[in-house]
VEXDREN-2710 file (C-alpha; in Angstrom, 1 decimal):
% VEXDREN-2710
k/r/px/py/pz
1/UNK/208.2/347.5/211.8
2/UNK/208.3/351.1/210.4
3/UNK/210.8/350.6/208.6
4/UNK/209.0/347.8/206.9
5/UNK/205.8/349.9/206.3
6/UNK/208.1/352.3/204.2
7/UNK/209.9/349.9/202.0
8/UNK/206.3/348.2/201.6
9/UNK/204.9/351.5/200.4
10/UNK/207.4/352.4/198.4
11/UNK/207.2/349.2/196.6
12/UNK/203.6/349.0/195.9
13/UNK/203.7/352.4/194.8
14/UNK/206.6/352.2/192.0
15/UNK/205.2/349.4/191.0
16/UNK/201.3/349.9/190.7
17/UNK/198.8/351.6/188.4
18/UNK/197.3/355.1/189.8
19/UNK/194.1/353.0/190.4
20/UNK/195.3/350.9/192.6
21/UNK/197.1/354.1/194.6
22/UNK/193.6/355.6/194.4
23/UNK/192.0/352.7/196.1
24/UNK/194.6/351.9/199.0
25/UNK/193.1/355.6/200.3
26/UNK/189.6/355.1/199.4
27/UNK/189.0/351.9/201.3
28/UNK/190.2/352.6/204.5
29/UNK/188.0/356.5/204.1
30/UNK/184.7/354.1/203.1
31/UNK/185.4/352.1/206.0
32/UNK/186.2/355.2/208.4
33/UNK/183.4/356.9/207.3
34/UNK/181.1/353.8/207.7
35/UNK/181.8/352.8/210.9
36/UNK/181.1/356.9/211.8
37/UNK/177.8/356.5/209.9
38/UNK/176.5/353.9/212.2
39/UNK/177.9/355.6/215.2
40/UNK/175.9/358.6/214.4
41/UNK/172.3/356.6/213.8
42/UNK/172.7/355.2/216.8
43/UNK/172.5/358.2/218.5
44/UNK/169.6/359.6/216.4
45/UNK/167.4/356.5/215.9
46/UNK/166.8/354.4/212.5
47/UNK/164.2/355.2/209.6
48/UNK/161.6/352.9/208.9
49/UNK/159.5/352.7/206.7
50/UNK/155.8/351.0/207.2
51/UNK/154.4/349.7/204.1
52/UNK/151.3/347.7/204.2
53/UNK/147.9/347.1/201.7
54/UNK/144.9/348.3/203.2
55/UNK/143.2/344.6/203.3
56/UNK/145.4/343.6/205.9
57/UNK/145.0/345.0/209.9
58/UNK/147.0/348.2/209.9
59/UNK/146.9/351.1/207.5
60/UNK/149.3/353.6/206.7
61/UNK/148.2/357.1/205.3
62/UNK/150.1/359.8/204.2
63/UNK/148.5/362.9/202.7
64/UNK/150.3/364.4/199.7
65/UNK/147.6/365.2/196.6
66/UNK/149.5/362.7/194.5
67/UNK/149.3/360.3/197.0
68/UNK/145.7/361.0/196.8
69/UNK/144.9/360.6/193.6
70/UNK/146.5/357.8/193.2
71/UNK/144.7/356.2/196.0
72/UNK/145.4/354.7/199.8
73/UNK/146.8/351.0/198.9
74/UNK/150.0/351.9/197.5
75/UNK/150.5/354.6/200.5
76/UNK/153.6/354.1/202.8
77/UNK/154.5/356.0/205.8
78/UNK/158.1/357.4/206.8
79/UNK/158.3/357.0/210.6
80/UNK/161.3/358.2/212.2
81/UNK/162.1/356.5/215.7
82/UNK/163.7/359.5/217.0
83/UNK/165.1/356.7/220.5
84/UNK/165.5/353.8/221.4
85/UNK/162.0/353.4/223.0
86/UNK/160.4/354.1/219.8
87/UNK/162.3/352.3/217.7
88/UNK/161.9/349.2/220.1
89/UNK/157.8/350.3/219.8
90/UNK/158.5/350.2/216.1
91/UNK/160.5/346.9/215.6
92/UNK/158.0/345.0/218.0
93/UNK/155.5/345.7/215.2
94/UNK/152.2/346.0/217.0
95/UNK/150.0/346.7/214.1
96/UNK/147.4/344.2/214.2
97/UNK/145.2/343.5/217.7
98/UNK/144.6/340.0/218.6
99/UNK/142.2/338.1/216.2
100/UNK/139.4/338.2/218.9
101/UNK/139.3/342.4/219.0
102/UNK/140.5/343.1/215.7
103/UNK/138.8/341.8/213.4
104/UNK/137.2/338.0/212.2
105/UNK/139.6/338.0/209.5
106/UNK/142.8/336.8/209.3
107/UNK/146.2/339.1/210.5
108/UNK/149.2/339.3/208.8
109/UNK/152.6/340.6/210.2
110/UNK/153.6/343.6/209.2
111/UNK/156.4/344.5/207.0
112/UNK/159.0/346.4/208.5
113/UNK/162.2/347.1/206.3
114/UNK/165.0/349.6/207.3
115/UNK/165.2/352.3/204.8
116/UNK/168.4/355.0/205.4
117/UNK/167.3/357.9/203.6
118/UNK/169.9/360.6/204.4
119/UNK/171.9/361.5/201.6
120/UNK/174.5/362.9/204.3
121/UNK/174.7/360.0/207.0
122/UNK/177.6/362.2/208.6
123/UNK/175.3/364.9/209.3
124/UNK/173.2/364.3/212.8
125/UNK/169.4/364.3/212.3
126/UNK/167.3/366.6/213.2
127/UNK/164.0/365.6/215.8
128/UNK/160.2/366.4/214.9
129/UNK/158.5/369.0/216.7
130/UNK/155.3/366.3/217.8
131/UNK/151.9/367.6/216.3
132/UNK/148.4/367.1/218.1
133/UNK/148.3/363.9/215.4
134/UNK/151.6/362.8/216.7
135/UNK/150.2/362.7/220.6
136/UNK/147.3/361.0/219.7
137/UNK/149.0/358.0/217.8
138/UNK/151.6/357.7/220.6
139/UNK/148.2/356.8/222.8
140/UNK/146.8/354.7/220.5
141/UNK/150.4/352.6/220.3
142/UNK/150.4/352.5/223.8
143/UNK/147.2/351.0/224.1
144/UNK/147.8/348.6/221.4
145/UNK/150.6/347.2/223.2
146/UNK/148.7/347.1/226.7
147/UNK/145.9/345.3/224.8
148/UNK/148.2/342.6/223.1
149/UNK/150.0/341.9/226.9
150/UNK/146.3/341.4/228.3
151/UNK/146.8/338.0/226.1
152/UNK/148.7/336.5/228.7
153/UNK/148.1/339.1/231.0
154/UNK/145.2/338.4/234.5
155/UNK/142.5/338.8/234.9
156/UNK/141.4/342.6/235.7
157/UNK/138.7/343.3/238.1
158/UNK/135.6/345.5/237.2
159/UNK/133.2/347.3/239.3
160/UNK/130.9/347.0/237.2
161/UNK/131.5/344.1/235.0
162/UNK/134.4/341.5/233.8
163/UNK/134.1/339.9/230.9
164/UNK/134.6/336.6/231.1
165/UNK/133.3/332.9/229.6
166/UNK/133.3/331.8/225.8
167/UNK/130.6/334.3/224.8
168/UNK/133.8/336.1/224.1
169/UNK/136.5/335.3/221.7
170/UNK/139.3/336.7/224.0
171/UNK/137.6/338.1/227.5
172/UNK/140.7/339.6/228.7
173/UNK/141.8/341.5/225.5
174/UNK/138.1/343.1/225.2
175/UNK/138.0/344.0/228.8
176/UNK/141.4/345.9/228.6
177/UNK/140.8/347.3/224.8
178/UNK/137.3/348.4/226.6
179/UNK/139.5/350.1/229.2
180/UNK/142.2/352.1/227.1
181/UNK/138.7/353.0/224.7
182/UNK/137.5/354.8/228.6
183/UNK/140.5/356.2/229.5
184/UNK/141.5/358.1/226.0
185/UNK/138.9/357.6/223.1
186/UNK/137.5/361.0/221.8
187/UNK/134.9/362.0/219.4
188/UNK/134.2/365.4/217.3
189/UNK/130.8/365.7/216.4
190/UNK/130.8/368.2/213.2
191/UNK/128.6/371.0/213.5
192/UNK/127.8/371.6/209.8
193/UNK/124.4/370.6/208.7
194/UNK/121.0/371.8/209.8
195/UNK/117.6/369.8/211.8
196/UNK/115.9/367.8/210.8
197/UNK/118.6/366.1/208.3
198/UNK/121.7/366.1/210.5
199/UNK/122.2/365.8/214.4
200/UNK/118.7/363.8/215.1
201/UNK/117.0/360.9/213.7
202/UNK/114.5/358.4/215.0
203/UNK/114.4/357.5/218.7
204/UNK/111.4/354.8/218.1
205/UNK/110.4/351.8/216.6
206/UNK/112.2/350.1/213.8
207/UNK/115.3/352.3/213.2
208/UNK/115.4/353.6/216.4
209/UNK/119.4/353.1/216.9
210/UNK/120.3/355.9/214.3
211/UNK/118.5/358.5/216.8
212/UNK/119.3/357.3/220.0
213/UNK/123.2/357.1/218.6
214/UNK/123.4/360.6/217.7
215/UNK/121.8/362.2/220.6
216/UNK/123.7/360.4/223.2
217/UNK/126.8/360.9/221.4
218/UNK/126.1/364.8/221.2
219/UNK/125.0/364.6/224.6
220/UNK/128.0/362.5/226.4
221/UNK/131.0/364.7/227.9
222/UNK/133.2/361.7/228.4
223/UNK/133.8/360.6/224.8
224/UNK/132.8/363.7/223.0
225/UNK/136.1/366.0/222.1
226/UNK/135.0/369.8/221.4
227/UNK/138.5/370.4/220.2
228/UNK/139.0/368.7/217.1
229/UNK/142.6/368.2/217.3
230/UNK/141.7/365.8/220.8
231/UNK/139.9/363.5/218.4
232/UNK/140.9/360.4/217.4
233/UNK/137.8/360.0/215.1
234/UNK/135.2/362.5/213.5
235/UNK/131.2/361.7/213.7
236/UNK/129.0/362.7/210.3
237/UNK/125.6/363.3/211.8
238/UNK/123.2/362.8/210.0
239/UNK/120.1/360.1/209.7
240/UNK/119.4/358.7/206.7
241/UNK/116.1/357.7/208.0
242/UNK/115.0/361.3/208.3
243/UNK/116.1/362.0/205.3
244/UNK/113.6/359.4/203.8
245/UNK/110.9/362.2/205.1
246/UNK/111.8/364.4/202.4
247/UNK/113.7/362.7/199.7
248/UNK/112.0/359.7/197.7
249/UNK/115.1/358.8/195.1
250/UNK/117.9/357.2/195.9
251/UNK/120.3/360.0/194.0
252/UNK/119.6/362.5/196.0
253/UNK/120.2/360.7/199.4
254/UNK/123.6/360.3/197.5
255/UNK/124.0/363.9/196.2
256/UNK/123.0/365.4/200.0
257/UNK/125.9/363.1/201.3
258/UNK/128.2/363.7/199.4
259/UNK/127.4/367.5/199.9
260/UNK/128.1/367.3/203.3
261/UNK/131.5/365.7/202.8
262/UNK/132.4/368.5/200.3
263/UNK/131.3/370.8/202.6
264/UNK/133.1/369.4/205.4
265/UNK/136.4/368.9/203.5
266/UNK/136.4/372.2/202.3
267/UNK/135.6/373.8/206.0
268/UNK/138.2/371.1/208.1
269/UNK/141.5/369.6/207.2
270/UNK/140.7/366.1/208.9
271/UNK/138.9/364.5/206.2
272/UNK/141.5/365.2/203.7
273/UNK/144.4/364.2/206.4
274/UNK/143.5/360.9/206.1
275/UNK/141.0/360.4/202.9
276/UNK/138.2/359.8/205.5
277/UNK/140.0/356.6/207.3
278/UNK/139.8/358.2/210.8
279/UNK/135.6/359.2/210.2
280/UNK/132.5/357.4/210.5
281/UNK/128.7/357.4/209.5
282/UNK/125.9/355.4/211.4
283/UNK/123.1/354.0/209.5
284/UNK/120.4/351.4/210.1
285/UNK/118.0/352.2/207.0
286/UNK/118.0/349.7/204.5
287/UNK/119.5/352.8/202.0
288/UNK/122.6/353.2/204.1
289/UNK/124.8/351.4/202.3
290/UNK/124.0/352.7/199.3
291/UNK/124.0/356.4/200.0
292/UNK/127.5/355.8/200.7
293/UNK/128.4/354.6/197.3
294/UNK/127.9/358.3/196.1
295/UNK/131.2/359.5/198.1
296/UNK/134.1/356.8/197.0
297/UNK/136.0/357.2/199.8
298/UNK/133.4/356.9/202.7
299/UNK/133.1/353.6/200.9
300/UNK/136.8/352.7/200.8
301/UNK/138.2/354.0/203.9
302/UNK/135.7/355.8/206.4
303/UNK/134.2/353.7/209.3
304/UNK/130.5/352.8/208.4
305/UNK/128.3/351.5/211.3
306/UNK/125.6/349.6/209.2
307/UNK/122.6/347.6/210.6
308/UNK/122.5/346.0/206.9
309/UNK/126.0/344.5/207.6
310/UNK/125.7/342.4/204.1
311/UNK/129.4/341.5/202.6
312/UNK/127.9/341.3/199.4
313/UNK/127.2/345.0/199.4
314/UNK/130.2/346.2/200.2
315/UNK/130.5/345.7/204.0
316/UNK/134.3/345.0/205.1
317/UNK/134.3/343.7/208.4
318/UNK/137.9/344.8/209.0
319/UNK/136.5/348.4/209.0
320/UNK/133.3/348.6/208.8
321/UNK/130.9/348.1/212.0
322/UNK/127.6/345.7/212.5
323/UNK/125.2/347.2/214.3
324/UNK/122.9/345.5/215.6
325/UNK/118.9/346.5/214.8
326/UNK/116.6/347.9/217.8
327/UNK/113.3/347.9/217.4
328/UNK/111.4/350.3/220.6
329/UNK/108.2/351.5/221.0
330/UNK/109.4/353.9/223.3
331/UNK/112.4/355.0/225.1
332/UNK/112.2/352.6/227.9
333/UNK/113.0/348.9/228.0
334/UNK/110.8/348.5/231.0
335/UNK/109.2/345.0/230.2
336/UNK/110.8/343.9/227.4
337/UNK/113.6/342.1/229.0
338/UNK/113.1/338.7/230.8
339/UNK/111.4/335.2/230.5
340/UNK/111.1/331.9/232.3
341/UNK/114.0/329.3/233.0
342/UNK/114.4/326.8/229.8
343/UNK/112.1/324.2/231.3
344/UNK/109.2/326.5/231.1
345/UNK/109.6/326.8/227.6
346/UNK/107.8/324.5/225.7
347/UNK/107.8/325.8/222.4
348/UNK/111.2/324.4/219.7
349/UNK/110.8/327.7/217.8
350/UNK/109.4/330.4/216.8
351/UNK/108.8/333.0/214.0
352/UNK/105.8/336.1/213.5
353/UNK/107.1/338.7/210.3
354/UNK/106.3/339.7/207.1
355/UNK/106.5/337.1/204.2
356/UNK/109.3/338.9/202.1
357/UNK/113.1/338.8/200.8
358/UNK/114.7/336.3/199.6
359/UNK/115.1/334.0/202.6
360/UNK/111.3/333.9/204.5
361/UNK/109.5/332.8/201.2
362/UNK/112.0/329.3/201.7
363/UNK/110.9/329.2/205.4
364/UNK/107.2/329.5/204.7
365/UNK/107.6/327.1/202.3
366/UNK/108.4/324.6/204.5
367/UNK/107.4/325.5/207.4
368/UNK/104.6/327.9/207.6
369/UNK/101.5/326.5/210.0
370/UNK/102.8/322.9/209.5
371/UNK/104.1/322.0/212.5
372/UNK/102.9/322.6/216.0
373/UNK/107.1/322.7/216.8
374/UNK/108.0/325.1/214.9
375/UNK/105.7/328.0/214.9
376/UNK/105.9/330.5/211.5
377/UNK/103.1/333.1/211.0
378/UNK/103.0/335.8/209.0
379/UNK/100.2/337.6/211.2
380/UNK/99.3/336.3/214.7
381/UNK/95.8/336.1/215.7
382/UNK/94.5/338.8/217.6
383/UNK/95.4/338.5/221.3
384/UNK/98.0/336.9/220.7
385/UNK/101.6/338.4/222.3
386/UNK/104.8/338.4/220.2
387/UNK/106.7/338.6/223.0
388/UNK/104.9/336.1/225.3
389/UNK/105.4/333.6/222.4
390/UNK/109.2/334.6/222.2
391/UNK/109.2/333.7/226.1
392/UNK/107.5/330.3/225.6
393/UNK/110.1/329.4/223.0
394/UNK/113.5/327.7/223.5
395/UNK/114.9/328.9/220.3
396/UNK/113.4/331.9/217.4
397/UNK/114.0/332.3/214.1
398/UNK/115.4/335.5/212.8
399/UNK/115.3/335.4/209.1
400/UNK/116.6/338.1/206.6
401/UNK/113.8/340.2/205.1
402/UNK/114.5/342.6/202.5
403/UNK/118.0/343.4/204.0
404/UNK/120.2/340.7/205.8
405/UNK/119.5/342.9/209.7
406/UNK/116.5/341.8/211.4
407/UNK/115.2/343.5/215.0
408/UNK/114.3/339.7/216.2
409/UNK/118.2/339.1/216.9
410/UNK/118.1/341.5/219.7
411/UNK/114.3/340.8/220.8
412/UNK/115.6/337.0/220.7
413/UNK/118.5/338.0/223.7
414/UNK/115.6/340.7/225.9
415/UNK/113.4/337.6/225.7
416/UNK/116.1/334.9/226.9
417/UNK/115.0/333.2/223.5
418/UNK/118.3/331.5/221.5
419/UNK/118.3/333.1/218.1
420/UNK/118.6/330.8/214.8
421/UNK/120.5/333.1/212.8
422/UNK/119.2/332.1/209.0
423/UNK/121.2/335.2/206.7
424/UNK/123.5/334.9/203.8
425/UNK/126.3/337.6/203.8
426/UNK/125.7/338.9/207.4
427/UNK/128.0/339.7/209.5
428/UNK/126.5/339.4/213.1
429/UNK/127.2/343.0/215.7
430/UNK/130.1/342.9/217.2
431/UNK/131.8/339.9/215.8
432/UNK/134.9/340.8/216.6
433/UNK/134.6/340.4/220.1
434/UNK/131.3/337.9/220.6
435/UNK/131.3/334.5/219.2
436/UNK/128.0/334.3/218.4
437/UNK/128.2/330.5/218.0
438/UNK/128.8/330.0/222.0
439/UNK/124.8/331.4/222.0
440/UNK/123.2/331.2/218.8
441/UNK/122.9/328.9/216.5
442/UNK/123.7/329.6/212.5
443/UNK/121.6/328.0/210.2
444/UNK/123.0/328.0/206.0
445/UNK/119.0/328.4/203.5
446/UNK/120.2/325.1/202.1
447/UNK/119.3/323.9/205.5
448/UNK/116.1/325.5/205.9
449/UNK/114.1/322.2/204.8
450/UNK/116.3/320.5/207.8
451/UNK/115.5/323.0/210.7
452/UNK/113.4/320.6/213.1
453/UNK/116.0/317.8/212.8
454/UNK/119.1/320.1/213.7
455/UNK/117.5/322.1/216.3
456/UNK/116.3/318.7/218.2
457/UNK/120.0/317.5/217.8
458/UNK/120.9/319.6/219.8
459/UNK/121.6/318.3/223.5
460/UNK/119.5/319.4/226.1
461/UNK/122.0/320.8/228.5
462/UNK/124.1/322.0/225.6
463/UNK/120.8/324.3/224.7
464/UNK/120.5/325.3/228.3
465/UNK/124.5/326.5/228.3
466/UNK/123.6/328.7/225.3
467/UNK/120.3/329.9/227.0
468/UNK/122.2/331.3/230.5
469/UNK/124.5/332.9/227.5
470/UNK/122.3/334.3/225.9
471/UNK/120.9/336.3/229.4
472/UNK/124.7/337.2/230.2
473/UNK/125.2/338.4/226.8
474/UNK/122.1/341.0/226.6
475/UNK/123.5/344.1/228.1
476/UNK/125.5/344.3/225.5
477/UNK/122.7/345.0/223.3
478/UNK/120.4/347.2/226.3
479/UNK/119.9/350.5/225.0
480/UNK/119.7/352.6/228.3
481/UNK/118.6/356.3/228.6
482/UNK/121.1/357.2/229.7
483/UNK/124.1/354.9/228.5
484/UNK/125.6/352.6/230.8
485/UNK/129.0/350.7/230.8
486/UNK/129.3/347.9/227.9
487/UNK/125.9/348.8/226.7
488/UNK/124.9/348.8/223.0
489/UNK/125.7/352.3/223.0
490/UNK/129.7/352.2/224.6
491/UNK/129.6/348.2/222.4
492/UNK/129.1/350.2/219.0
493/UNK/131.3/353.0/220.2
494/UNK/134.5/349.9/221.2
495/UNK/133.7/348.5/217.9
496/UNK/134.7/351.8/215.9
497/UNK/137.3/352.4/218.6
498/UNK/139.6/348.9/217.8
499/UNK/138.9/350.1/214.1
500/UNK/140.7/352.9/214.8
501/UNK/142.7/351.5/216.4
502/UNK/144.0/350.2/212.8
503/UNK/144.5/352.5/211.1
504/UNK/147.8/355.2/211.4
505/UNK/147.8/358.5/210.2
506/UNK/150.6/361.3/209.5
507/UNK/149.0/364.6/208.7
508/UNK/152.8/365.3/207.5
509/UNK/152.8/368.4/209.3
510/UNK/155.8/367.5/211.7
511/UNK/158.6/370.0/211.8
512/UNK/162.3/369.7/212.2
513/UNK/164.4/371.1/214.9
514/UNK/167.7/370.1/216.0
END
């Protein structure tokens, strides 16, 4: 045998060109050093790298100033799984939350591609020292993963409450999303910003949400972080509402928020991290929207809780929040929940409001003090109760007025009274985890004219079923002094929480050690 190795040798070299000398060693070395190559990743863990638009249910963000500048879709995200537990975490790609807490729209897989970036594969990598940012994310994987096993998971039992029944899209996801949001979900409140402007806002009557939601959240020691580097999101406090006090013009609600951002990024390195995708702002004024226009990317990327949820202004319910619209007269809700059983009700449906916007002119036009049935006043007569005539009715109307929110949703659910939801481009509060069609019926303006005729369609036991819904699904909307589990409050604070939820950020601070 070694003799025939030689005399093979010998011949192929006498009798080749240099080249083919050259490559009889260079094979066998790629192969060699290949095979060491893989050997070595093993060890160390693969590259890979997430790449994903921001229309679709996870987002990447990098922060580099080109990346910047050039702006968030293009972004992608080098994630080194430094073992085998986080590159299984990786593979399993667990970007997008079930459909029922994610989001009403559509998810798409992720694209994960390996990517070997070392230009010396012999050379053992080096692992990351893990940053405050890097803890945090690990949390928030580990909760997306227990939330997408609840799928198929049991039922878990609550204390205090288990969701369950179709007024939910997925009951077991929620309750354990709602769990994880308990057990690790943080807050920072920024301090910048003086009274009456920032950190308070009206706790009464029409806008009474944008109050109530920043003092209990400045109040609460379970959600609140004081450390910003504990927080998985960042609060901008102020009140758009009380800002209507002092300013008249639209420009300069715009110029004093995007003040505050410039004064923030300037002070904090969180808004620049992650190009505002990790903050949020809470608005119910009719002008919160629009304020936001002034700071591109509050619009693009930030969280905005928005009573005037309207997708033709802008509102992406992928990441932005519907919140629903309180209306109090005071701090207490001491009366204003309840109403007889559906066979006491003897009205089809009711509506008291302003004649205004461009859907209640089309309902007084048809229906306004025509029929005894269906009950539309612009003013009711004196002595008349609003709420005693929402408790007489099976089913009131809740029209868009100037902006697509109206305060009669919620006074429709305290009053056991099935809302007719007539909007265009309204996305209803908390969408993501309600379906709103279990207890509510959705009525297009085409089909104003047709009202009468599709409410009395409607079975009579199937209208009971959606009435005992509508009384189980209420304390999601109670605003309680102070906040109790699954409340309005902790309902608006899950909603930005699954939001979070995805998005992923690398502040690119991560050091190398060996």
């Amino acid at each position: 045998m070694g003799v025939g190795l030689k005399t093979w040798f010998s011949t192929t070299f006498s009798s080749s060109s240099s080249s083919s000398k050259i490559l009889l060693f260079v094979v066998p070395l790629i192969l060699v050093t290949g095979f060491a190559s893989l050997l070595v990743l093993k060890g160390s863990g693969w590259v890979f790298i997430y790449s994903h638009p921001f229309s679709k249910p996870s987002l990447d963000i990098a922060t580099s100033q080109a990346k910047q500048r050039d702006g968030l879709a293009d972004l992608r995200l080098e994630v080194l799984a430094v073992d085998d537990h986080s590159r299984k975490e990786a593979l399993s790609n667990e970007t997008a939350i079930n459909n029922s807490v994610s989001s009403p729209i559509s998810a798409e897989p992720l694209q994960v591609q390996d990517s070997l970036i070392d230009d010396h594969p012999l050379k053992p990598r080096r692992r990351r020292f893990w940053t405050n940012l890097d803890r945090l994310e690990a949390g928030l994987q580990r909760a997306r993963v227990a939330i997408k096993e609840a799928i198929n998971g049991s039922r878990l039992q609550d204390p205090d409450y288990s969701p369950d029944g179709p007024i939910y899209r997925n009951a077991k996801v929620f309750h354990r999303s709602y769990l994880e949001m308990e057990k690790q979900f943080k807050i920072f409140v920024y301090n910048e910003g003086e009274l009456p402007l920032f950190h308070d806002g009206p706790c009464r009557m029409l806008y009474t949400i944008e109050g109530q939601f920043i003092n209990k959240m400045e109040m609460n020691k379970k959600f609140r972080a004081l450390n910003p580097e504990k927080a998985h999101v960042f609060f901008l406090p102020y009140s758009i509402t009380r800002m209507r006090h002092f300013v008249n013009d639209l420009k300069s609600f715009g110029r004093i928020v995007l003040d505050y951002v410039n004064v923030i990024a300037a002070k904090h390195p969180y808004w620049n991290r992650s190009l505002g995708a990790d903050h949020f702002m809470l608005a119910c004024h009719d002008w919160g929207p629009h304020t936001s226009f002034y700071v591109p990317e509050l619009v693009k990327f930030s969280i905005r809780a928005l009573c005037n949820a309207n997708t033709s202004e802008k509102f992406n319910p992928w990441k932005d929040v519907s919140v629903p619209e309180i209306n109090l007269k005071n701090n207490k809700l001491e009366g204003l929940i309840g109403g007889p059983s559906p066979s006491k009700r003897s009205i089809l449906a009711f509506f008291a409001g302003g004649n205004h916007g461009p859907v209640r002119p089309i309902l007084f036009e048809h229906w306004g003090k025509k029929d005894p049935d269906i009950q539309v006043h612009d003013y009711l007569p004196g002595g008349v109760s609003y709420y005693d005539l929402m408790r007489q009715s099976k089913y009131c109307l809740c029209p868009s007025g100037y902006e697509v929110a109206s305060p009669r949703v919620v006074e429709s659910l305290y009053n056991g009274c099935v809302p007719v939801l007539i909007s265009k481009s309204y996305v209803p509060p908390f969408s993501d985890v309600l379906n709103w069609k279990m207890f509510s019926v959705i009525v297009s303006l085409e089909d104003i004219p047709n009202l009468k005729k599709i409410l009395m369609s409607i079975p009579e036991r199937k209208y009971i079923r959606m009435q005992k819904r509508v009384v189980k699904v209420r304390r999601h909307f109670e605003l309680n002094s102070p906040p109790k589990r699954f409340d309005v409050f902790h309902m608006i604070l899950h909603s930005i929480w699954i939001r979070r939820l995805n998005v992923r950020i690398n502040d690119g601070l991560g050091k190398i050690s060996n």
